[in-house]
Each structure stands twice: as structure tokens, then as C-alpha cells.
N, C-alpha and C positions, 0 to 999 in steps of 0.2 A: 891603545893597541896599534902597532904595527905594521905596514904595508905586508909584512912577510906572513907575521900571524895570519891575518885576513883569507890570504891566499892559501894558508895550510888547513884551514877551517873550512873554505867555499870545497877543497879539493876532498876535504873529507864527506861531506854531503851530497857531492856526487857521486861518491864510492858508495856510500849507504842508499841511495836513490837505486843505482847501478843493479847494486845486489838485489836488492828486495823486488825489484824486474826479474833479474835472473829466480831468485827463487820460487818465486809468482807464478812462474812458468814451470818451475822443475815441478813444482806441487799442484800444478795443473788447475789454476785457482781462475773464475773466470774474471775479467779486467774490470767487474765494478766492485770486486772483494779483493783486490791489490791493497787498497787504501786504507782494507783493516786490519792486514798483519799485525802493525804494532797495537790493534786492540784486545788480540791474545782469543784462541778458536773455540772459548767456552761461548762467548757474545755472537759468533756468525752464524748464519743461520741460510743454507745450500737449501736448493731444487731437493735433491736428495732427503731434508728433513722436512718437506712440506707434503701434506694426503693429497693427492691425488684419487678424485672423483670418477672421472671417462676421458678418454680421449679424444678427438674430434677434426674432423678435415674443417677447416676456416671458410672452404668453399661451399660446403654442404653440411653446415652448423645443426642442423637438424636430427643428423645418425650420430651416435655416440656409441662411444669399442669400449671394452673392458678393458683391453689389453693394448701396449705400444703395437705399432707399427709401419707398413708403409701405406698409404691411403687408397681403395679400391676405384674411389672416383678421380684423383689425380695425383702426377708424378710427385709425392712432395711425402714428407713425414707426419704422422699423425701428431696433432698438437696435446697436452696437459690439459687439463681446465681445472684446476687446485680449490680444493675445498675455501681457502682464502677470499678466493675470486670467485668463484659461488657466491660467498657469502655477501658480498660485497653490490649485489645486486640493485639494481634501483636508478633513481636517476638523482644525482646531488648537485647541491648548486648552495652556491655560498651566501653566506649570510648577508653582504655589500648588493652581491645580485638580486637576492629573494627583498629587499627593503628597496632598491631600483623598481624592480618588477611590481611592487606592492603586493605581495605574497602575505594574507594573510589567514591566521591560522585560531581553528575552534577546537574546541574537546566536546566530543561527545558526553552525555550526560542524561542521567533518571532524571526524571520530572514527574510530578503526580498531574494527571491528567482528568480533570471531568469532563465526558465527553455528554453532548446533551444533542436532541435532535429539536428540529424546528418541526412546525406541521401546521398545519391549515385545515381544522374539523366544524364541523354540523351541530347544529344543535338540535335536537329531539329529545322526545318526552321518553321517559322511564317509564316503560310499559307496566313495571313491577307495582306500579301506583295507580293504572289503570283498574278504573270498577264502572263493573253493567247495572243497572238499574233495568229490571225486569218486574212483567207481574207473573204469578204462578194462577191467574183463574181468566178466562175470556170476558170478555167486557167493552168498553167503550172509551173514549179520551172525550170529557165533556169539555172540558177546557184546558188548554196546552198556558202555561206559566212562562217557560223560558221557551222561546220561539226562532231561535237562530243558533247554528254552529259558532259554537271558539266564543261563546258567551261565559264569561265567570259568574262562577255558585260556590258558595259558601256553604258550609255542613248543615241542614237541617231548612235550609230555602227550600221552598215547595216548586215541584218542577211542571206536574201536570194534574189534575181531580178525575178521576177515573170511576165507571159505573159497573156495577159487577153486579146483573140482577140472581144469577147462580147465590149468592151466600144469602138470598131474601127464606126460601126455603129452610133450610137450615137454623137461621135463628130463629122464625116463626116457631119451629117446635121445641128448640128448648123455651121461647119464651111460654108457653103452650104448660108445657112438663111444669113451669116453673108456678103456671098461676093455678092448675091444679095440685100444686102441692103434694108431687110424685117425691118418687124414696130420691136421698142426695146425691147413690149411685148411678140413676137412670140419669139425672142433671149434670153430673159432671162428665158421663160418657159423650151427651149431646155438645157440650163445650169441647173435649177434646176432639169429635168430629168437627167442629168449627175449625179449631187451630190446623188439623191436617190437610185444612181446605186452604190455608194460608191468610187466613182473615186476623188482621191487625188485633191486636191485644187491648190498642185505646179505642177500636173500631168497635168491640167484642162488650166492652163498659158500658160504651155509652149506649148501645141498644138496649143492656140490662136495665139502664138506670132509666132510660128515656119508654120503655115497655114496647117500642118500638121495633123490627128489623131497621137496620141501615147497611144499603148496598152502596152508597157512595164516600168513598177514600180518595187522600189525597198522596201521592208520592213525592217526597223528599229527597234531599240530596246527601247519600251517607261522608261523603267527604267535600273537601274543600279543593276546587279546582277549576276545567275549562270543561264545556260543552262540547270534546274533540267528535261526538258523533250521536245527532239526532234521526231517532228513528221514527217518529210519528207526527202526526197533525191534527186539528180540531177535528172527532167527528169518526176520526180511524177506530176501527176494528183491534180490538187486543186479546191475542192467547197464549197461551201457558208456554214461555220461552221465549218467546220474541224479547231483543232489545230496545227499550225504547232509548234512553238516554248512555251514552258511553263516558266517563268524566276521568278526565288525565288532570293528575294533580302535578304540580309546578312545584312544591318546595325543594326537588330534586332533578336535574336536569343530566339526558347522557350527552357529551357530544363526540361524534365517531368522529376517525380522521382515517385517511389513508396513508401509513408508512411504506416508503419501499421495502420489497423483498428482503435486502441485502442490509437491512437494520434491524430486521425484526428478533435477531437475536439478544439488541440489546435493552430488550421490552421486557418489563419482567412484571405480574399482579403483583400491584401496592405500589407502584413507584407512586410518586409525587410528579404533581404538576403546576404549574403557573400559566394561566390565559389570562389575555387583553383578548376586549369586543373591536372587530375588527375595525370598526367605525368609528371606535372612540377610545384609545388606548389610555383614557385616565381610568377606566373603571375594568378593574384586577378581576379576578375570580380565583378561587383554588380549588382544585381536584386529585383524584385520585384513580388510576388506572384499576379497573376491574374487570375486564373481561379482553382477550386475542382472539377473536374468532377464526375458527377454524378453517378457513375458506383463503386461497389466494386467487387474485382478479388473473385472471391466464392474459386479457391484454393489455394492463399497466403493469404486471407482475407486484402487487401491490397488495398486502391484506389490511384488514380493519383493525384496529382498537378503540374500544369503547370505554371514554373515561366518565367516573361520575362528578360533576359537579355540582356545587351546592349553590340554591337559588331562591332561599327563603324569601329575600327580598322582591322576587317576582321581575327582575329585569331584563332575565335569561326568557328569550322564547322561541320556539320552535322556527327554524330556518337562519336564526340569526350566524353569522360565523365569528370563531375565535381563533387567535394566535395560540397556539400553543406551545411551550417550553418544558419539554420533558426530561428532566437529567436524568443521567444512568450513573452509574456505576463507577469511582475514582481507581484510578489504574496506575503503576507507577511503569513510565515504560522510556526507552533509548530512543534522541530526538537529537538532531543538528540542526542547520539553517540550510532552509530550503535550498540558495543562493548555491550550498557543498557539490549539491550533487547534478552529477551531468547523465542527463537523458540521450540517450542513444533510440529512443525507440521501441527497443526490442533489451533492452537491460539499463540500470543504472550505474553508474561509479561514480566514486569517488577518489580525490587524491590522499593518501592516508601518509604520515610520516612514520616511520621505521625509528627502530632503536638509534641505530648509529647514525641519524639525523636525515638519511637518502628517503625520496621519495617512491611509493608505489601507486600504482592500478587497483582498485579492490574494488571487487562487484560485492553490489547490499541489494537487499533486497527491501523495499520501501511498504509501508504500515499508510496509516491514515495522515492527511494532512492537518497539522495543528496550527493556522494559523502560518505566521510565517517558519513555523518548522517544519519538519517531517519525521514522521515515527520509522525505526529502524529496527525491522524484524531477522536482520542477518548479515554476517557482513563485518559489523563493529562491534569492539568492547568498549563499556564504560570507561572513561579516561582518554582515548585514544583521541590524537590530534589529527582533525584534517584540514585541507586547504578550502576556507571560505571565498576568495576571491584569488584571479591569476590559476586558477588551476586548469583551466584548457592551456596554457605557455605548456605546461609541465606536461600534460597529457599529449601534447602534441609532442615534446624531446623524448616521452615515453615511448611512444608510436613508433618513431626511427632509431631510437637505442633496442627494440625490440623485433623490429620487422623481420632482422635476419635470427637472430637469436633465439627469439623467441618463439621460431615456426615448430608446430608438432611435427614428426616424426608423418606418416602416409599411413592409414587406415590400416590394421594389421601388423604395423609392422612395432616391435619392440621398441623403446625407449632406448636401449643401452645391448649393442650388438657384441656376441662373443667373436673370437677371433675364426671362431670355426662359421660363422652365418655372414662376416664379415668374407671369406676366401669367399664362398658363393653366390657373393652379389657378381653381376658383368663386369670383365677387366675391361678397363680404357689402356687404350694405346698411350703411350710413351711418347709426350710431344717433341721430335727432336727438328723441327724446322719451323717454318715461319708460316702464319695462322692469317687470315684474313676476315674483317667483318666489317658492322658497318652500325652506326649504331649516333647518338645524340650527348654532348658535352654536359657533362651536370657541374662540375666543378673543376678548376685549376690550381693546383701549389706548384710550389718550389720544386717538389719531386717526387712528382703524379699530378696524372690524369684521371677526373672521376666520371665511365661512362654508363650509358644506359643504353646496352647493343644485343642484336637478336639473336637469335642460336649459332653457335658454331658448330657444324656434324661433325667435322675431325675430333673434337676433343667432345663429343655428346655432350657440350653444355648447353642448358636451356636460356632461355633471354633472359637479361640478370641486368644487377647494375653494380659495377664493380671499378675498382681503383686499379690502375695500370700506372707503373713507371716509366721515370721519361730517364732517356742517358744523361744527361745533360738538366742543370736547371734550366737555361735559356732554350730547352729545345721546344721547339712548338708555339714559337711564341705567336707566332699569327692566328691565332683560334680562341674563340672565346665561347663563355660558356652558352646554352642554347644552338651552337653550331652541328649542323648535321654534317658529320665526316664518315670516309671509308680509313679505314686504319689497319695497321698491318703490325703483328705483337709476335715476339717468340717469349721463350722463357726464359725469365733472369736467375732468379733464383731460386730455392728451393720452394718461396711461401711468397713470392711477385711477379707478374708477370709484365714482360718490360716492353715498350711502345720502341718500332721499329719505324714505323712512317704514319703520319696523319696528314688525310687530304680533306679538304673542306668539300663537298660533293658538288662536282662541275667546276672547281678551282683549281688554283696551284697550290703544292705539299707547301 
């Protein structure tokens, strides 16, 4: 190709550049959609085709309009905020950063849970096994057999010989009846007056057989157990009701424990249990919860349960203590790693991931501790990813992407203002000259000033921290950040407001 061709070709491409400029403009297209004419106006996509959500002062993010307009708080035009950029919410950070940062990430997840309580109970006698050993006639104790408390007896051991001269009468005359050879009903009425007197059946024989009265009996032990309570001695006096021996039998043992309050719900009759002797954890027992008494301790806040355990073997005795291990009930329930969630005190969060990959804030509300998890009773779905570690980085970019943004609205007042509640708020005056304040350097670029300065009254702004234009990138260069200056701003533009002089306080501009 040709010096000439070249030149007829480069001259045609500036013609077509030329045009598609002019036309840009005739169709009033704005300059980042110039570059898509030649992609043909089904593919573009205007301001005009996007929803619009409220509209919003940049300065005072917090009131949102229904409607366009001009801003009641300052001279400037009410901004869009587009369903798009709603959506878009969060705080995102790239995949290269998040593996920098060590960003790592959990799914929540069901887990079947046995929850079990620990406890530390008593051993005592089952009273249900206790038995009195009385007599039913007045008498004497000639001689006492077993002679000390918490002595073991065996069923049918003789405990005390006891003298009852009351039944001497009595059998004198059926023996009487008996050798006069009276009618068999006179004899056996005098017998049943015997028994009503409570005189022994072998006691009642042997005087038959022996032609004898005998007032003297010996009392036996009707079960097998412990001497928990002696009532008499050689020589004592005995009538109709008195205890003499009280005897707690062992092949069953309760041992009570105190539960807190705030478990007792997961006590239920018949659970199952496992105790170790507190002193010797080789030797096991098994039980079974049968009785919650109805009583809470008002100052451990603490009620009782009373399990039974089994103690044929007689190892278990009263006062000893045992470990207890009472499972409850399996539960399938939502758990993370403890590590997720960040305590505030007064609520919990967590960092959670979003569908389109951005990060949020989510308050949960926390269940029981499992160990190194935590049970999550609000807050998350099964599936849902959060950040295990690095999530205070995230939470803290959360905190300053959100500070302005995310302020509510002032007690009473609407979410989303009509254009008619919007004329009614106080008009600010129309900044048309140059402002003064005084305030501390947070940050410097190319072009802005980022400060943190006290009320202005001309323009009724509160103390804020807010980005000012500089004219110039080079202007301002003697200030650095942390600097306490007086500064002096007018208005640039419609949506900046632009730095006219900064003095460092007590120095030169």
C-alpha cells in the first residue's frame, strides 16, 4: 500500500471519529456511552432504564425523598440511589486479599447434640426400705442382742428377749379351759384373745405343748439391713408403740444431687445415669432418676433430684459421694465455631457471606456452648458461610462503609420523605461566599482534603468529617495528616465543596 492510500484511510477515520462526536452530542448521549454507538441501542443501557429506589442529600444520607429534587439541607441536587446499588450492599474484597488477609470461611451446620449434665450427689438410704420393729404389749428388754447404731442384721437375727408378764393371764386360762376339757368353742375364743393381745403364734405352741404360760419372747430382724436407729437398753421399760429398733436396708441406695435451676428442665423421670465413687473412680454404679422434688433452694436457686441406685453389693453407704453423668435428651440443632462470632457485650455477630460473594454484619443470637462450637438459635441458615478467622479486618471496613450510610433516620421521623414533608423541613440558606472553620486533617490525596471540623452555623452543619477539594493537586502541600488547621471553603460544585485556604493553627498558610 502506498504513501497516498495511507493518508486517504487515516483521513477517513478521523472523519468517522469526528462524526460519531458530533452525533454523541446531537443525541445527547452522555461521554462513557460515545464508545457504544457502533454496538447498536438494543445493548445500552441509560439512567433512564435503571429503578430508582429514594433519593438522597450525600450530606445527610440518613433522610431519603420519594421524589427528585433540590435538597432542603443544602444547595445542591438530590442524588438517585438505584435499586442496582442497593443491591450491591456489603463490603467486598477480593479473593488475592481475603488469602493475604487469611480469611477463612465455615458453613453452618445441624449436628445431633447429647447434651448431659455433670453433678456431684449424696448418698442416702431409701427410706421406702425402712422398717420399725416394735412391740404391741408393755414389758421389759431382759436382754438387748444388737447394742449399737449402723450395726448390720440379717433377716431373722434376734435383736432383743423381751418379758411381757400381761400374756401370763391369758394363757393360764386357756391352759385352764383346756385341762378341764371345756366345749372347743370356749378354747379357741381364749386363743383368739391371745392373738388380739399380739402374742407370737411359736410363743402360743410352745406354752400349749410345754402346759406352761411363757411371757418371754425374743424379737427378730424382719429384714436384712443397718441398725439406722436404736431405741432401747438392758433393763428399759417397753409399751404398745414405742420403736425399738428402726432398720434401713442397703440393697437400694438414693443419692440426691443439686441441679441448677436453669437445667432442671432437662430432667425428666427415668432418665438413665452413670456414677463413679468420688474417691475411687474404678468402681461404676448405674441409676435411674425417679423422683424432682418439688422445692427450689431460694439461695442456690437449685432444686433436688433423687436418683435410685443399685447397691446389692453393699459398697454404697450413706454419706459417701458420687460423680454423676446424667444424659438428656439428643437434639439436632445449628452450631459454628465459637472462634465466628464476635462478642460485643451487649449482642453477638457474625461476619456472614452474601450471594454475590460481598460481605455482611448479621446479629445471631447464641444457644448453649458445645464444646468448641456454639449453638445458633437466630440469625443463620443451615448452609450459610461465615468468616472463621480475620473477621474483625472485615468488621472494622464494615463499621466506616457504614458509619454514614447506614445512620437511621431521628426517632419519629419516616424512612423515606414525600416531597410535601420534605418543603416543611427548615430551608438553609444558599452558600454564596466563603465559610470558615476549624477542624483536624484525617487524610490527603491528589484532589481532596479529608477533614474532621466543628459546626459551621452559616450553613447549620453539625461537626462532621467530610472530604473538601483542593484547586490545585499541589495545593496545600505543607499539611499533613493529624494537623490541626483553620481553613476557609466556598462552594465548587454542585456535590463538593472546595478548600480556599488552610492554615496550620499558630503557623503559616
Amino acid at each position: 500500500m502506498n504513501r497516498a492510500s495511507v493518508l486517504t484511510l487515516a483521513a477517513i477515520g478521523v472523519a468517522l471519529a469526528v462524526g460519531g462526536f458530533y452525533a454523541g452530542r446531537a443525541l445527547n448521549l452522555p461521554s462513557r456511552d460515545l464508545g457504544r454507538l457502533g454496538e447498536g441501542t438494543a445493548s445500552t443501557t441509560t439512567d433512564a432504564d435503571r429503578k430508582v429506589l429514594y433519593w438522597h442529600d450525600p450530606m445527610v444520607p440518613g433522610r431519603r425523598f420519594d421524589k427528585p429534587g433540590k435538597s432542603p439541607f443544602m444547595d445542591m441536587q438530590l442524588v438517585p440511589v438505584y435499586a442496582d446499588e442497593a443491591a450491591d450492599a456489603g463490603v467486598k474484597i477480593s479473593a488475592g486479599v481475603q488469602q493475604n488477609l487469611g480469611i477463612r470461611m465455615v458453613a453452618a451446620k445441624m449436628t445431633d447434640v447429647s447434651s448431659s449434665i455433670d453433678a456431684v450427689g449424696a448418698v442416702q438410704f431409701d427410706e421406702r426400705l425402712n422398717v420399725a420393729v416394735q412391740t404391741r404389749i408393755s414389758g421389759y428388754v431382759e436382754r438387748l442382742f444388737v447394742r449399737a447404731p449402723m450395726s448390720i442384721v440379717h433377716k431373722g437375727q434376734p435383736l432383743a428377749k423381751i418379758f411381757a408378764p400381761e400374756w401370763l393371764g391369758p394363757q393360764n386360762e386357756l391352759l385352764a379351759l383346756k385341762r378341764a376339757g371345756a366345749a372347743p368353742e370356749l378354747i379357741d375364743a381364749a386363743r383368739d384373745r391371745l392373738k388380739a393381745m399380739s402374742v407370737p403364734e411359736a410363743l402360743l405352741r410352745r406354752s400349749e405343748d410345754a402346759g406352761t404360760a411363757q411371757a418371754r419372747f425374743t424379737l427378730d430382724a424382719p429384714a436384712d439391713g443397718v441398725v439406722a436407729e436404736l431405741g432401747v437398753r438392758d433393763g428399759a421399760a417397753v409399751s404398745p408403740g414405742n420403736t425399738l429398733f428402726r432398720i434401713a436396708g442397703l440393697e437400694r441406695v438414693w443419692v440426691v444431687v443439686e441441679v441448677p435451676e436453669a437445667q432442671g428442665a432437662q430432667l425428666v423421670r427415668g432418665q438413665r445415669v452413670s456414677a463413679t465413687l468420688q474417691s475411687d473412680a474404678a468402681q461404676t454404679f448405674e441409676g435411674e432418676l425417679k423422683e424432682i422434688l418439688p422445692q427450689v433452694s431460694a439461695d442456690t436457686r437449685t432444686l433436688q433430684a433423687r436418683f435410685e441406685v443399685d447397691n446389692r453389693n453393699g459398697r454404697l453407704v450413706p454419706g459417701m459421694l458420687l460423680r454423676l453423668k446424667i444424659a438428656a435428651a439428643t437434639a439436632s440443632r445449628l452450631v459454628i465455631p465459637a472462634e465466628a462470632v464476635i462478642r460485643t457485650g451487649v449482642r453477638a455477630l457474625v461476619i456472614a457471606r452474601k450471594d454475590g460473594g460481598a460481605f455482611e454484619r448479621r446479629e445471631v443470637k447464641l444457644g448453649s456452648e458445645l464444646g468448641g462450637d456454639v449453638e445458633i438459635l437466630q440469625g443463620l441458615r443451615p448452609g450459610e458461610e461465615v468468616v472463621a478467622s480475620g473477621q474483625f479486618l472485615i468488621d472494622s471496613e464494615a463499621n466506616l462503609k457504614s458509619a454514614l450510610g447506614g445512620m437511621a433516620p431521628p426517632p419519629g421521623t419516616p424512612s423515606t420523605l414525600s416531597a410535601t414533608a420534605a418543603s416543611s423541613l427548615p430551608a438553609v440558606p444558599v452558600a454564596t461566599g466563603t465559610y470558615a472553620a476549624e477542624g483536624t486533617i484525617e487524610s490527603v490525596d491528589a484532589d481532596s482534603i479529608t477533614l474532621s471540623h466543628g459546626p459551621v452555623a452559616a450553613l447549620k452543619w453539625p461537626a462532621m468529617t467530610m472530604a473538601f477539594g483542593k484547586p490545585a493537586p499541589n495545593a496545600f502541600s505543607g499539611v499533613r495528616p493529624g494537623d490541626t488547621v483553620h481553613f476557609e471553603f466556598k462552594q465548587g460544585s454542585s456535590t463538593q465543596w472546595e478548600l480556599v485556604s488552610v492554615r496550620k493553627m499558630g503557623g503559616a498558610p
